[in-house]
matplotlib code that plots the C-alpha trace (Angstrom):
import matplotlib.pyplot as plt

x = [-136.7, -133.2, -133.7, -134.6, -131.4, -129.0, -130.4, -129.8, -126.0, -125.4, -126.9, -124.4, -121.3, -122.3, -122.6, -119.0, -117.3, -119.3, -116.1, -116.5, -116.5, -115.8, -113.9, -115.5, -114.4, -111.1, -110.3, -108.1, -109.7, -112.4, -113.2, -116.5, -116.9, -120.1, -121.3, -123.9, -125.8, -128.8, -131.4, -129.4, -127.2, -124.8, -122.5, -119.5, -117.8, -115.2, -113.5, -110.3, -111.2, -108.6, -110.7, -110.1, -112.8, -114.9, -115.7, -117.2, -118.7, -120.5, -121.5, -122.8, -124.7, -126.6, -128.9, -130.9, -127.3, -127.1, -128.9, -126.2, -124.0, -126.6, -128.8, -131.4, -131.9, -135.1, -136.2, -135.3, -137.0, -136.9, -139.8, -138.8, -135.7, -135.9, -132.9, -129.2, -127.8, -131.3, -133.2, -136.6, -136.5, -138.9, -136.4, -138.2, -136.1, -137.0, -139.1, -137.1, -138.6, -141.8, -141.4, -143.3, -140.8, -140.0, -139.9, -138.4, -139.2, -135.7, -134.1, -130.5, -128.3, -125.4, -122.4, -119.3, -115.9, -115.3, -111.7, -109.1, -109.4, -113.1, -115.0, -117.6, -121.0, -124.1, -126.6, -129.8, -132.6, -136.5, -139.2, -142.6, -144.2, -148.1, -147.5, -146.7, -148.5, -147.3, -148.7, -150.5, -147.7, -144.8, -144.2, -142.9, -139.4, -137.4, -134.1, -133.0, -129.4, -127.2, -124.8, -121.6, -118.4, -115.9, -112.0, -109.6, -106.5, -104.1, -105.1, -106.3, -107.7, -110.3, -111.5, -115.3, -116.8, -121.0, -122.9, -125.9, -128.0, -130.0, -133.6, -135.3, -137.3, -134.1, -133.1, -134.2, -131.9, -129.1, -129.9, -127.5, -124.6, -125.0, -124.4, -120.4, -120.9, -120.9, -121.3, -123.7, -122.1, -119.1, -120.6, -122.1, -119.1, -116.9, -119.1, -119.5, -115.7, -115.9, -118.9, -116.9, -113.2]
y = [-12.5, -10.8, -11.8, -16.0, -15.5, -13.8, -16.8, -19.0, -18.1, -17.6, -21.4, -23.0, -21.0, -21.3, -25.6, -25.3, -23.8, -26.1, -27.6, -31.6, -32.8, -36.8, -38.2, -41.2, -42.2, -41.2, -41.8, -40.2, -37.1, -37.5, -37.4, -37.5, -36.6, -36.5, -34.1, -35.1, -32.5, -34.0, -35.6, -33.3, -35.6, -33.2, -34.6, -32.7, -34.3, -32.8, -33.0, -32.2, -30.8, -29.9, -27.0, -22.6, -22.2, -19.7, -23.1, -25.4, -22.5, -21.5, -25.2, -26.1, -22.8, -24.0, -26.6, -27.7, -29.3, -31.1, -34.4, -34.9, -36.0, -37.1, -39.4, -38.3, -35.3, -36.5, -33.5, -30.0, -26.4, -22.8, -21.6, -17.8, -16.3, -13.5, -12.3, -12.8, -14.4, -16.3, -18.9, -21.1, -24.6, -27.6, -31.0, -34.2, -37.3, -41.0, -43.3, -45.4, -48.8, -48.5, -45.0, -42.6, -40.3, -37.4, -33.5, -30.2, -27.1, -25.2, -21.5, -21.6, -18.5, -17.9, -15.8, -14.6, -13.8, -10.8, -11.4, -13.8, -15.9, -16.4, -19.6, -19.3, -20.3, -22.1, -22.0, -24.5, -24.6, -25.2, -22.9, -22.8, -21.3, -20.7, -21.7, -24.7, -26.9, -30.2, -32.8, -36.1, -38.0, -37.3, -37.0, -33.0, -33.2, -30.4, -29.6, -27.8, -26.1, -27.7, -26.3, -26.2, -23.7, -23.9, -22.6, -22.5, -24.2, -22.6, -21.3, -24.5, -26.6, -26.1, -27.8, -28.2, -28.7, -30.1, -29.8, -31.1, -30.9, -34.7, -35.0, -37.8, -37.0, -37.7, -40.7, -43.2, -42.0, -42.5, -45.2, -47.4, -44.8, -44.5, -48.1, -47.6, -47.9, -44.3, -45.9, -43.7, -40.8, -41.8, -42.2, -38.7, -36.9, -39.0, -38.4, -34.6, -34.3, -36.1, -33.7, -30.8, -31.6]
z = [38.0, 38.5, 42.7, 41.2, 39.0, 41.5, 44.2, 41.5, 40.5, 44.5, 45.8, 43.0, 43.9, 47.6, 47.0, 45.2, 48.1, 50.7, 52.7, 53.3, 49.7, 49.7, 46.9, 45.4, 42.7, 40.1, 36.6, 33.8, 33.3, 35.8, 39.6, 41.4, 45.0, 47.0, 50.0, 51.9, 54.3, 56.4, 53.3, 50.6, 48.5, 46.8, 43.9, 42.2, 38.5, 37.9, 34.1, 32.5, 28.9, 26.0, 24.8, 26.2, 28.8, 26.7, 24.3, 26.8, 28.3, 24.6, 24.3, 28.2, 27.7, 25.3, 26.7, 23.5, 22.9, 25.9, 24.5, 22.1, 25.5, 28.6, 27.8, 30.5, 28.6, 26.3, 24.4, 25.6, 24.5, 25.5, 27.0, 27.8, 26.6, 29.7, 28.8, 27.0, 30.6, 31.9, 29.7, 31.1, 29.3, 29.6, 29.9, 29.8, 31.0, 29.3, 31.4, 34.3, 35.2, 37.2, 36.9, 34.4, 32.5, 34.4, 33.5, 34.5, 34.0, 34.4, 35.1, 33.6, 34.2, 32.8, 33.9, 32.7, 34.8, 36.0, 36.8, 35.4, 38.7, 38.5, 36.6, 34.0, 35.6, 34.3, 37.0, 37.3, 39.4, 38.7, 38.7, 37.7, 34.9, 34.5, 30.9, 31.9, 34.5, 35.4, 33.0, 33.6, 30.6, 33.2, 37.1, 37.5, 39.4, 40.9, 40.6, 44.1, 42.6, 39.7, 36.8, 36.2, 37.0, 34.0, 35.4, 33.0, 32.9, 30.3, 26.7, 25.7, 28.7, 31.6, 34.4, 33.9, 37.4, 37.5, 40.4, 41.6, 44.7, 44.6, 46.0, 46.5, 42.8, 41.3, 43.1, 40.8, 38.3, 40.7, 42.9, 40.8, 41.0, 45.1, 45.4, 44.7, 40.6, 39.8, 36.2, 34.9, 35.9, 34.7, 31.4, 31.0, 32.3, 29.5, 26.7, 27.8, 27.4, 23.9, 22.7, 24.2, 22.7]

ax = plt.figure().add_subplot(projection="3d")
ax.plot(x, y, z, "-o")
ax.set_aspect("equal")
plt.show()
């Protein structure tokens, strides 16, 4: 367990400093950029947010919260609590079209800086659980390396960063966005700054 959550904290902050990031898309307070490495789609959103650091990273930590802002979060429930820093969660994602719905079963490790210059980190990646076997309601997906780094700004703002490492499991969810209408990206990442301010 402490080697899957030290891989887990290291594959995110490794995929942040990745050089070769392509911009995609800008807005106000958001700006997605995309990296792609052989069949690895990688995306990056990043968000300006008018709350300290230590608040968004309190509420991303959280991840029974996070249907209040994505809507492809379904239903969302720890299944271990393995420690204060490393939670497993089952996420189940609503049904796409000609798809059934999908779920994950998810390692989320948190971290806290060690010095001023470093981000907060909430590191994502799936494992598997004996406790829970894929079921025959939903098609089992894996999430390679996602989360989010949190930097802060000044006392009151941060720059929330979310990665994620797309496989083809995932695809259907963002086929729409990798056409050139990052819509649904968009979206989420405004309605996470609205849940987090």
């Amino acid at each position: 367990q402490a080697y899957l959550s030290y891989s887990n904290i290291a594959a995110l902050t490794d995929l942040a400093t990745k050089p070769g990031w392509d911009i995609a898309r800008t807005l106000d307070n958001v700006k997605i950029w995309t990296h792609e490495e052989g069949a690895v789609l990688s995306f990056k959103v990043e968000m300006q947010v008018k709350v300290p650091s230590c608040i968004a990273f309190s509420l991303l930590s959280d991840f029974r919260l996070r249907q209040q802002w994505d809507r492809h979060f379904q239903t969302c429930k720890v299944l271990q609590a393995v420690s204060e820093e490393e939670k497993i969660y089952h996420v189940t994602s609503p049904a796409m079209m000609g798809h059934k719905p999908r779920d994950f079963v998810i390692l989320v490790s948190l971290r806290q800086p060690c010095r001023p210059q470093e981000p907060y980190t909430v590191a994502v990646r799936s494992v598997t659980l004996r406790g829970m076997p894929p079921q025959p309601a939903f098609c089992r997906s894996e999430i390679l390396c996602a989360g989010f780094q949190i930097h802060s700004s000044s006392s009151s703002s941060c720059t929330v960063c979310y990665f994620s490492q797309v496989t083809s499991g995932v695809m259907p969810y963002l086929a729409a966005n990798l056409t050139g209408s990052s819509k649904s990206i968009e979206d989420t990442a405004l309605e996470c700054i609205k849940f987090l301010e």
